[in-house]
FIDO-571390 format. One record per residue (C-alpha): residue in three letters; x, y, z. Coordinates in Angstrom, 1 decimal. Layout:
REM residues N
+------+--------+--------+--------+
: type :     xx :     yy :     zz :
+------+--------+--------+--------+
:  ALA :      X :      Y :      Z :
...
+------+--------+--------+--------+
END
This chain:
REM residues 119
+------+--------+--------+--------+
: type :     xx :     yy :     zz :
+------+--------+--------+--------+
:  UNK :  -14.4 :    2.2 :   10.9 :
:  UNK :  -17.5 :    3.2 :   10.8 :
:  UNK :  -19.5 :    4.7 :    7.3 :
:  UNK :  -22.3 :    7.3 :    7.6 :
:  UNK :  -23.8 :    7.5 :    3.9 :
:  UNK :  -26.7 :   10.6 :    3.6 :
:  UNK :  -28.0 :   12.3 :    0.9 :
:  UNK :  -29.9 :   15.3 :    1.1 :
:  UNK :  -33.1 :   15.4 :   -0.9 :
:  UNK :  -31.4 :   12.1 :   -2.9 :
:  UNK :  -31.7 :    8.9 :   -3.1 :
:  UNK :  -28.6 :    6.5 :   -2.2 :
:  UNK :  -29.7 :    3.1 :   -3.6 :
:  UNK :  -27.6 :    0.0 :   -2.7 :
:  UNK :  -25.7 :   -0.3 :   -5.7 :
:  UNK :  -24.2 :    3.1 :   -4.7 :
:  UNK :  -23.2 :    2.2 :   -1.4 :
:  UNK :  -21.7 :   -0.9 :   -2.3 :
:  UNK :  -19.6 :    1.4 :   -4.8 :
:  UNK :  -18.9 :    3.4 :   -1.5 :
:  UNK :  -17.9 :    0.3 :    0.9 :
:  UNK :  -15.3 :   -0.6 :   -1.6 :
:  UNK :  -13.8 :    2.4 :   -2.1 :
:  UNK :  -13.4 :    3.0 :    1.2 :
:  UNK :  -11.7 :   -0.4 :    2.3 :
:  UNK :   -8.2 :    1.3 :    0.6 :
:  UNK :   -8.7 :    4.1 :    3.3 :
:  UNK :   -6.7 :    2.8 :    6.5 :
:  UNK :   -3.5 :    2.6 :    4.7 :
:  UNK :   -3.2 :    6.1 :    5.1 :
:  UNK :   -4.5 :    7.0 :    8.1 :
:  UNK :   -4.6 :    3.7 :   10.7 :
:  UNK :   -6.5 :    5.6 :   12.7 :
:  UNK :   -9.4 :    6.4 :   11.0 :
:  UNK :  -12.5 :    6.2 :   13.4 :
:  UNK :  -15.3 :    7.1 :   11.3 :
:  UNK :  -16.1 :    8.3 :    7.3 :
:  UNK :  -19.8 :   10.6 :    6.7 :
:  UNK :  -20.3 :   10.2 :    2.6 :
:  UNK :  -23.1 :   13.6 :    2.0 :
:  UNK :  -24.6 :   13.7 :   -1.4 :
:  UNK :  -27.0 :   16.3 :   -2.6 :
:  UNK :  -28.3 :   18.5 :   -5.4 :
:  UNK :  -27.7 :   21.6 :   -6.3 :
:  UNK :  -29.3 :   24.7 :   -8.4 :
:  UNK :  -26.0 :   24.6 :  -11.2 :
:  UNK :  -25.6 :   26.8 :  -13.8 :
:  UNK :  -24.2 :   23.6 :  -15.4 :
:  UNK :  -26.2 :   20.7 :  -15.9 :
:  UNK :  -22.9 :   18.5 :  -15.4 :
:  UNK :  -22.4 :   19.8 :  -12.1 :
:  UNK :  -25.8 :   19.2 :  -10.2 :
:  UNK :  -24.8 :   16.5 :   -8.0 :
:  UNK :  -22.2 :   17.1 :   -5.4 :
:  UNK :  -20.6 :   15.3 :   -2.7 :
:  UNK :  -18.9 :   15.7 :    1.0 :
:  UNK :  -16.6 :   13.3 :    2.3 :
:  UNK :  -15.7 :   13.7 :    5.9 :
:  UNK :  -12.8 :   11.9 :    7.3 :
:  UNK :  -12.4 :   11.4 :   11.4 :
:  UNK :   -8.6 :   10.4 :   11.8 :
:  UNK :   -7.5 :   10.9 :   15.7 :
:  UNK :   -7.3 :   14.9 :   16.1 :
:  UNK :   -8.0 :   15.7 :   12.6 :
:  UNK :  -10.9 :   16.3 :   10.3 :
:  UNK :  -10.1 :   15.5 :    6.8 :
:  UNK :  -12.8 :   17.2 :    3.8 :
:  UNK :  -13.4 :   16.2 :    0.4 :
:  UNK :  -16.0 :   18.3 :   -2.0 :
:  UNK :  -16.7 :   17.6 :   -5.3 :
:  UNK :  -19.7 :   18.1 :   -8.1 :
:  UNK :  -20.0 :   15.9 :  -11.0 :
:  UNK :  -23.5 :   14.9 :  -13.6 :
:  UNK :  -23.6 :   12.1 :  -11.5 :
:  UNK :  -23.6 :   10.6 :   -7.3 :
:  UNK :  -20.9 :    8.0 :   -8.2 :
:  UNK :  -18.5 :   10.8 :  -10.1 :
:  UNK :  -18.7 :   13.0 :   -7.6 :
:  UNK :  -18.4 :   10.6 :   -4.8 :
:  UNK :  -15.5 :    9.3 :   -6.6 :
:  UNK :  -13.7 :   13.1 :   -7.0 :
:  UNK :  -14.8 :   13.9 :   -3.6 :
:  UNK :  -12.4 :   10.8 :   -2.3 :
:  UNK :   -9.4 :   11.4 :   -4.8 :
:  UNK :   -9.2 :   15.0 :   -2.9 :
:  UNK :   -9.7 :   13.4 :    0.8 :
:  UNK :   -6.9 :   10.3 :    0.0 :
:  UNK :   -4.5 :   13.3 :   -1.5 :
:  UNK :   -4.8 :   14.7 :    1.8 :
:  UNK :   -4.5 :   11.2 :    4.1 :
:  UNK :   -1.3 :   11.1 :    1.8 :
:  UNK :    0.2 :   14.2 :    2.6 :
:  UNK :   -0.6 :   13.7 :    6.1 :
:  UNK :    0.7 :   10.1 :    6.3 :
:  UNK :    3.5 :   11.2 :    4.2 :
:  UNK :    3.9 :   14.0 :    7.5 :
:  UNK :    3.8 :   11.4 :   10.2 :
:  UNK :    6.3 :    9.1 :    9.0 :
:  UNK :    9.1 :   11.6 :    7.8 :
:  UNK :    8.5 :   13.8 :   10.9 :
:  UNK :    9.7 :   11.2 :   13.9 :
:  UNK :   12.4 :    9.6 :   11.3 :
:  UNK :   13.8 :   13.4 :   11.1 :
:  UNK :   14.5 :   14.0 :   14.3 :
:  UNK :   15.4 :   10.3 :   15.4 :
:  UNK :   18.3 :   10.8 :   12.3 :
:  UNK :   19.5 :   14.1 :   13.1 :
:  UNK :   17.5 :   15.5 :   10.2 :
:  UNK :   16.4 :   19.4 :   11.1 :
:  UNK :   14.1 :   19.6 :   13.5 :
:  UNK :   16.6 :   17.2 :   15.2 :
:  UNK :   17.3 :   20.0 :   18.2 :
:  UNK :   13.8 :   21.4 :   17.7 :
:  UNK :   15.1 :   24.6 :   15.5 :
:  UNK :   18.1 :   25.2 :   17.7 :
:  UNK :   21.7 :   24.2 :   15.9 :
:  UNK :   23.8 :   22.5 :   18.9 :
:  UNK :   26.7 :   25.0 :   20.3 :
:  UNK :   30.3 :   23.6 :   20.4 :
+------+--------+--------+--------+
END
């Protein structure tokens, strides 16, 4: 898997992207498949003063593109709420892959794909 860390008019010292690498080791148990991860940080003009730094986390899983955005005081916060909302999305779509084929192998409804069996 390969991790693409950028920050837009910021500096990403190392501490922060060894903070990143570890977070991101838990990621393949969702999606396998997971080909690369871009981590964008950058500042914004907030209103709030607790809000000025905001992050993108891009997932590539095979055929998908999975986003995470988040804004926090701090790179590491957002980084951090920008991954809970991309893992809550693997989830749902793992949870989607592995209940799908088990469906239809059991009978389940899309069994007949839609169509109820005539007797």
């Amino acid at each position: 898997m390969e991790v693409v860390v950028v920050g837009k008019h910021v500096e990403v010292d190392a501490e922060l992207r060894a903070h990143i690498a570890a977070k991101l080791e838990g990621l393949p148990r969702f999606a396998p498949d997971t080909r690369r991860v871009d981590v964008e940080f950058g500042h914004v003009a907030a209103r709030r003063a607790d809000e000025a730094c905001e992050c993108d986390v891009l997932v590539h899983v095979k055929r998908r593109l999975i986003k995470g955005h988040a804004s926090a005081s701090d790179l590491q916060r957002a980084f951090d709420r920008a991954l809970g909302k991309a893992e809550e999305q693997l989830r749902k779509l793992h949870e989607r892959r592995v209940d799908k084929p088990a469906a239809r192998r059991d009978g389940g409804p899309g069994a007949h794909g839609g169509a109820t069996p005539v007797s």
